[in-house]
N, C-alpha and C positions, 0 to 999 in steps of 0.2 A: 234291454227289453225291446220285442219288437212292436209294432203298432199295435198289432193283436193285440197282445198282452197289455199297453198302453189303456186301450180301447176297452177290455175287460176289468182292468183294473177302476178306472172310472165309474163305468158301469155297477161295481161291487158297491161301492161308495154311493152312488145315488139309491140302488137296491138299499143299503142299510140303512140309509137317512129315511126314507118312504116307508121303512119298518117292514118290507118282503126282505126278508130273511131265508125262505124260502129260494126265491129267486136267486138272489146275495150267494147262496150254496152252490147252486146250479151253474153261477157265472164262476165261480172258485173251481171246479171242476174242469171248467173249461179251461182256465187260466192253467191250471194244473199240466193237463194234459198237452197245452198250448206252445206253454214254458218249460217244462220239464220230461215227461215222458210221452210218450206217444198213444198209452192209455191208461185212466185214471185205474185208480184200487179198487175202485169198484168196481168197476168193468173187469176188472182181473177175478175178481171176488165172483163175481158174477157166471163169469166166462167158466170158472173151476166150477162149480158147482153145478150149471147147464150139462155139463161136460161128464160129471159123477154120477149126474142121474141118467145122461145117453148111454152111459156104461155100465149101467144098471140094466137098460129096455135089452141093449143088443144082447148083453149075456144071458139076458134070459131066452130071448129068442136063438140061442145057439143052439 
């Protein structure tokens, strides 16, 4: 792991003990993307769906 991930991991921990669970998600994410892919499911999730509905406007205006 690199310090990032270190450093996030920590963070998740002090996040769940203060009861932001909220937060606690938001640094998992990061961790996620940190540690493993370059962008989170959400952002994918996200991205496809931005992406359906611009392909929605432009067909229309064709």
């Amino acid at each position: 792991m690199t310090d990032t991930c270190t450093r996030l991991v920590a963070c998740m921990v002090v996040a769940a003990i203060a009861g932001e669970y909220e937060r606690m998600h938001e640094l998992y994410d990061e961790f996620v993307k940190e540690n493993r892919l370059h962008v989170t499911v959400r952002e994918i999730l996200e991205s496809k769906e931005a992406g359906a509905e611009t392909a929605l406007v432009v067909g229309r205006e064709c």
